[in-house]
C-alpha positions as CSV (number, residue, x, y, z in Angstrom):
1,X,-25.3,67.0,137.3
2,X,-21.6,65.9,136.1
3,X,-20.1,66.0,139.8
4,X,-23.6,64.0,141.1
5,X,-24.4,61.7,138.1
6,X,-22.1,61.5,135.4
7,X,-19.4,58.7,135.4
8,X,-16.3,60.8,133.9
9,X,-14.5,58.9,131.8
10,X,-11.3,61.2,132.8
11,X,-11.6,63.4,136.2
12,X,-12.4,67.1,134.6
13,X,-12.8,70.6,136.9
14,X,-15.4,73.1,136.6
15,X,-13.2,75.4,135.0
16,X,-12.1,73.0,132.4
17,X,-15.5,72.3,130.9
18,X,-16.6,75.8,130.9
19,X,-13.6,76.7,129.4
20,X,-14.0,73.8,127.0
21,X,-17.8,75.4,126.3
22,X,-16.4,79.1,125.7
23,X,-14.0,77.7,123.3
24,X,-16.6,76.0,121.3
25,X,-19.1,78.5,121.5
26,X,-16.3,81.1,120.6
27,X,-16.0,78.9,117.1
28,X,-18.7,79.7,115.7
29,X,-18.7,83.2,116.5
30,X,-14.8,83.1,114.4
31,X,-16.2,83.9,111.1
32,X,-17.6,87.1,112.2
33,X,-14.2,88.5,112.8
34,X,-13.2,91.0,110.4
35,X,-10.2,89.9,108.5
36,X,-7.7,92.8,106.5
37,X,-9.1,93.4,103.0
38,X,-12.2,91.4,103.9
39,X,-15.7,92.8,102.9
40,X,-18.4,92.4,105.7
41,X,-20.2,89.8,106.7
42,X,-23.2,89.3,104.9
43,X,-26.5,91.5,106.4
44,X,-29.0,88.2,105.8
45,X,-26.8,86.3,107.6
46,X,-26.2,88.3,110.1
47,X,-29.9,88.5,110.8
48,X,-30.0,85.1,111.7
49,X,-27.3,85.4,114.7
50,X,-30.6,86.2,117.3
51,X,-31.9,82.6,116.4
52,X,-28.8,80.5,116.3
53,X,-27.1,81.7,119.8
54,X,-29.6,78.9,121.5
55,X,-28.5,76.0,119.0
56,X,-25.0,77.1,119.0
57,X,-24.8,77.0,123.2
58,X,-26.7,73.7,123.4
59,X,-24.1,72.0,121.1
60,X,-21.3,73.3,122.7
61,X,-22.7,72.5,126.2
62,X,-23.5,68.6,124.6
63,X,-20.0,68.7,123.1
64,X,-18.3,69.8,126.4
65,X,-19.8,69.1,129.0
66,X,-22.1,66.8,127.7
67,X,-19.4,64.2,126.5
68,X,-17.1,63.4,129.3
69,X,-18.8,61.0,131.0
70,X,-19.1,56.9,130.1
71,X,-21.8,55.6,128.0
72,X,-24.1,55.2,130.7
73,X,-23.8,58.7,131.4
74,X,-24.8,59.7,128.0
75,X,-28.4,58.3,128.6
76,X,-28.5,60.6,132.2
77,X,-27.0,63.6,131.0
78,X,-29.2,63.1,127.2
79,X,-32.4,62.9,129.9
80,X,-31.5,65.8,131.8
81,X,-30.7,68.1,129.6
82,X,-34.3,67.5,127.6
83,X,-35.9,68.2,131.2
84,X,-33.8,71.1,131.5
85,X,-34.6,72.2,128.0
86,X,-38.6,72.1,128.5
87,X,-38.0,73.2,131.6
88,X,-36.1,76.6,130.6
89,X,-38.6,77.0,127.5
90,X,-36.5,76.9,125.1
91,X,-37.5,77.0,121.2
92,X,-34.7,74.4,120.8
93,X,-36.1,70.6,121.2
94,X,-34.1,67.6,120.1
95,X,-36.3,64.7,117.6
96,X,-37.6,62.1,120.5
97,X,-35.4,59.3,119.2
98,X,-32.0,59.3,119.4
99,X,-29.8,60.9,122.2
100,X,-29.0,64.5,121.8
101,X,-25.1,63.0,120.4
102,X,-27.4,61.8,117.9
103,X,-27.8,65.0,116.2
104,X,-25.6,67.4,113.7
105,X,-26.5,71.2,114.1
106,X,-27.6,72.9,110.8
107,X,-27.2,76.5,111.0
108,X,-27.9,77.3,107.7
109,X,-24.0,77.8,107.0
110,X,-23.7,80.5,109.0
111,X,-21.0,78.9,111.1
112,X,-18.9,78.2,107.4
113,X,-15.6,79.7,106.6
114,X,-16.6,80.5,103.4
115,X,-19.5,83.7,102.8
C-alpha cells in the first residue's frame, strides 16, 4: 500500500519502516525487562499481555508505517487499514469517526514505567 498509494512525505525503504515498527513494538514490551534488584512484574498484569499484543502492533504499524505519507495519504492508508482490519478479524476496531491518528491507545498502564 505505501509503495502503490501513499504519497511519502520523505522517500522511506522497506526495511526502514519495519525497523521503525519493531522499535515501537519493542517499547512497550521494555518494562517487562527485568532490572537488578527489581521485583517481578506484576502477575495481573501480566495476564493482560495476550489481549494487548493486537493494540500494541496496530499502533506501532499506524505510528510507522502509517505516518509517512502526506495528509492525503492519511485518509487512504486510515481506509485501508479498517478494511484490512475487518478483513483479518481482528477484535481491535477503531470508533467510525475520526482517522485511526485520531486515537490514543489505553492499555490499562501496562505499557507504564512505573508498576
Amino acid at each position: 500500500l505505501v509503495r502503490k498509494s501513499v504519497n511519502e512525505v520523505i522517500t522511506s525503504m522497506d526495511s526502514n519502516l519495519t525497523f521503525s515498527l519493531l522499535k515501537l513494538m519493542d517499547c512497550f514490551f521494555q518494562p517487562l525487562v527485568p532490572k537488578e534488584g527489581a521485583r517481578g512484574y506484576p502477575m495481573e498484569k501480566l495476564r493482560l499481555l495476550d489481549d494487548l499484543i493486537e493494540p500494541w502492533f496496530i499502533f506501532s504499524l499506524v505510528w510507522s508505517v502509517g505516518c509517512t505519507g502526506d495528509a492525503a495519504s492519511y485518509t487512504i492508508f486510515n481506509d485501508w487499514l479498517r478494511q484490512k482490519m475487518v478483513e483479518e478479524k481482528m477484535t481491535l476496531h477503531f470508533p467510525d469517526v475520526g482517522l485511526v491518528y485520531d486515537y490514543q491507545l489505553d492499555d490499562a498502564g501496562f505499557s507504564s514505567t512505573s508498576h
